[in-house]
Phi, psi and omega in degrees: 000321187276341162297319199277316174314306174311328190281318180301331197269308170320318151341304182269323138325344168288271139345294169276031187260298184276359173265318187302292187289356179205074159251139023264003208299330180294309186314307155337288166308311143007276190288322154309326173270002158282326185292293218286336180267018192249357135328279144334290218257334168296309207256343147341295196297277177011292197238045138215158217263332180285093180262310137000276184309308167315303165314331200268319195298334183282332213259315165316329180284310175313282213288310177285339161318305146342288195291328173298314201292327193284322186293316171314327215244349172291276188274018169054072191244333174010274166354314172278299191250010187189081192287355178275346179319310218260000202261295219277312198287355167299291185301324173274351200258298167354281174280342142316314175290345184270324193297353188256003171112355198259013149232179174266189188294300187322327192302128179311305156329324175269329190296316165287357168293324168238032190284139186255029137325128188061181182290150174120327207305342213278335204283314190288340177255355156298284234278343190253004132337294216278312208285009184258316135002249193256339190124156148341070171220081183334322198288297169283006138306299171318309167304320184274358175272297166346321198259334152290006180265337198275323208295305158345308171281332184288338192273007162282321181319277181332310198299305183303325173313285184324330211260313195236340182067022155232128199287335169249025118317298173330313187268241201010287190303285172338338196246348189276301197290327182275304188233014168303139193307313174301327177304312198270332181288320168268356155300308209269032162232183160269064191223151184258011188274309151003274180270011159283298190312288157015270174293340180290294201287329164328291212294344189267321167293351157279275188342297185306335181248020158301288171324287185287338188199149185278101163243139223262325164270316161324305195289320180323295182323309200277009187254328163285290192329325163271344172291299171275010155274342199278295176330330207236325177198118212251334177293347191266326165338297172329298195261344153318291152007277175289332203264316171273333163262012155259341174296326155283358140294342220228285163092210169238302159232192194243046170271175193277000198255329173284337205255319192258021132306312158297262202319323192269347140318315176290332178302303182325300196283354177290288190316311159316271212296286176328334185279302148342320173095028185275318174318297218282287176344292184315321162291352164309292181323314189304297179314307188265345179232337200280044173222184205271335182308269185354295197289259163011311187302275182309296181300341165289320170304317179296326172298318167257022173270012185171165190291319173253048178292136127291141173087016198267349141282023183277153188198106186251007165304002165254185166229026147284342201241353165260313175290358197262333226260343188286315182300318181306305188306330186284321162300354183251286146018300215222024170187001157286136060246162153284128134041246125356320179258350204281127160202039141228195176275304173350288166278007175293316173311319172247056143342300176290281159021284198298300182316337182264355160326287184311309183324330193276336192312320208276340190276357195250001162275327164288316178300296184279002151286313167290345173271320160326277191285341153278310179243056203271323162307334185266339159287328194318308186310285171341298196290312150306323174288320187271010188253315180279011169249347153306307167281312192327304197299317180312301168311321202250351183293166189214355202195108187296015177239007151290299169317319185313293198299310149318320188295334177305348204277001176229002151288345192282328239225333173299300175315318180315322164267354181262009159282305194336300163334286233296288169351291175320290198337295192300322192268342152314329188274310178306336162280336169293333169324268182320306208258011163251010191243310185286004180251332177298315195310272184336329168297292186323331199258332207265332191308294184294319155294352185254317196287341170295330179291000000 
């Protein structure tokens, strides 16, 4: 109770930070984020019994979220840590300006703003939403990607419940997600990695409850989730995609009440997404960019596109040359920047960050040997998705501070096995604990029985 009072008095000094350094543009940003967390925190309370905790992890998630943003927008740093902020809010500004009459069509600028082709497109018609709104404001845009990144731990919270039935899996992973440094430096812009990271846990946490019961608002969530992952990154659609119809193919169990729940899920969820237009699109997509020459194009560009490009002789336009290319990639991927390799201030920040990372291999190696072998049906989703975007990301990155930055969309889902880990660990030691105190007892008892004697 007194952490939360404490977050809550930060919170509001936080807020008035942000009216102070950006008026009027804070004021604005307020009220969003007062609509969208009291939403939240609604719909939080609402379906769990840890009502307390949640509330403290969101608003403690919430507050740093915030407070990075107001630093950014303070010093202009946009730029240092996220240059696409300034890309989506040019392009929503865009398309505002056509729906209100004041260019034609013809402006180049505006055609690549609404063209839904390729990846991104989803970001750019949120952000010229919000500006449609309220006006131009970058500021308050950036707050409404914030208040789902914090939004983001609880619903991990859910996710870990659905996966394992323990609850301090659960906090734990929930405490990771609300304040590990990548997570809150990339939530807290007007960047899409945020709300991609969201919906992937949104989306894994409809499925786990698809699975035990058929609810007509789960499917509705996971059926928006994948429209906006697809809107926001499309490729990653694909594999979510497979990861949820192999997890209802698969199932929890094999009874007949189950299998046709599981099917008329899948029907449903088809029937959504085609009605959505996402099936036809997604086959465009598929067609025009899914091939390994393409993919080869972009990983050569990411490599010599900066100084801290990898790979650049790697060539994955085979596809021997894609499987040789997955161990570098997957070590750069899923532990750079090095050390070693750091030769600016950028990567220099994140130093605590990697190390306390590496620190983590053993317990998440332990997690997912126990989720393999306990919970391996209740794991299916996860695990497929994070095993085929793991490989995707090994072929097509090229470059560690694109990776750095990607990876969260397969750390979020990570933790989850490194509470497991931490949990095993924890309850080892303490059964060890126990059985040195009951062998201490037993001395102790025999010691005074023998001095009676």
């Amino acid at each position: 109770m007194r952490d939360r009072y404490l977050i809550a008095a930060c919170l509001v000094l936080v807020t008035l930070g942000m009216i102070t350094a950006a008026f009027p543009e804070g004021a604005a940003s307020i009220l969003i984020v007062l609509a969208l967390s009291t939403i939240a925190l609604f719909v939080f309370r609402r379906f769990s019994s840890e009502k307390e905790f949640l509330t403290t992890v969101f608003l403690g998630a919430l507050l740093v979220r915030l407070a990075f943003g107001v630093f950014i927008h303070v010093f202009e740093y946009r730029g240092f840590f996220g240059a696409d902020a300034e890309t989506y809010d040019f392009n929503g500004w865009r398309l505002v300006e056509y729906w209100t009459g004041q260019i034609a069509t013809d402006d180049m600028a505006l055609q690549r703003a609404w063209s839904t082709a390729g990846p991104g497109w989803g970001m750019n018609y949120l952000v010229a939403g919000i500006y449609y709104v309220i006006g131009r404001n970058i500021f308050a845009a950036q707050s409404f990607c914030a208040v789902f990144g914090a939004a983001t731990a609880p619903m991990i919270y859910f996710c870990a419940v659905k996966m394992f039935s323990n609850k301090n899996v659960a906090r734990i992973s929930a405490i990771a997600i609300a304040f590990f440094p990548s997570f809150v430096i990339w939530s807290s812009q007007l960047m899409k990695d945020g709300l991609i990271i969201f919906l992937l846990v949104l989306a894994m946490t409809m499925v786990l409850q698809l699975q035990e019961k058929f609810n007509y608002l789960a499917l509705i969530f996971l059926v928006f989730s994948l429209f906006g992952i697809f809107s926001l990154r499309f490729y990653i659609f694909y594999m979510v995609a497979i990861a949820v119809g192999g997890s209802f193919l698969i199932g929890v169990t094999g009874s007949v009440q189950s299998i046709v729940r599981r099917t008329a899920v899948l029907v449903l969820l088809g029937l959504g997404l085609t009605y959505l237009g996402v099936i036809r699109n997604a086959g465009v997509d598929f067609e025009r960019y899914a091939n390994l020459e393409r993919i080869q194009t972009s990983r050569q560009d990411l490599s010599q596109s900066a100084e801290s490009g990898f790979g650049e002789g790697l060539d994955v336009s085979t596809t021997e040359g894609a499987i040789s290319a997955v161990p570098i990639g997957f070590v750069y991927l899923m532990f750079a920047p090095f050390p070693w390799e750091m030769e600016n201030f950028r990567q220099a920040i994140t130093l605590p960050e990697v190390l306390l990372w590496w620190a983590m291999m053993p317990l998440l190696a332990v997690g997912l040997w126990y989720a393999i072998r306990q919970r391996l049906r209740n794991s299916v989703p996860v695990l497929v998705f994070g095993l085929m975007l793991t490989l995707a990301y090994s072929i097509f990155q090229g470059n560690v501070g694109t990776a750095y930055r990607q990876r969260t969309q397969i750390q979020v889902f990570l933790f989850i096995f490194i509470a497991v880990g931490f949990t095993l660990f924890r309850e080892a030691r303490e059964n060890k604990q126990i059985a040195a105190n009951a062998k201490r007892r037993r001395v102790d008892e025999d010691l005074r029985a023998r001095s009676r004697v």
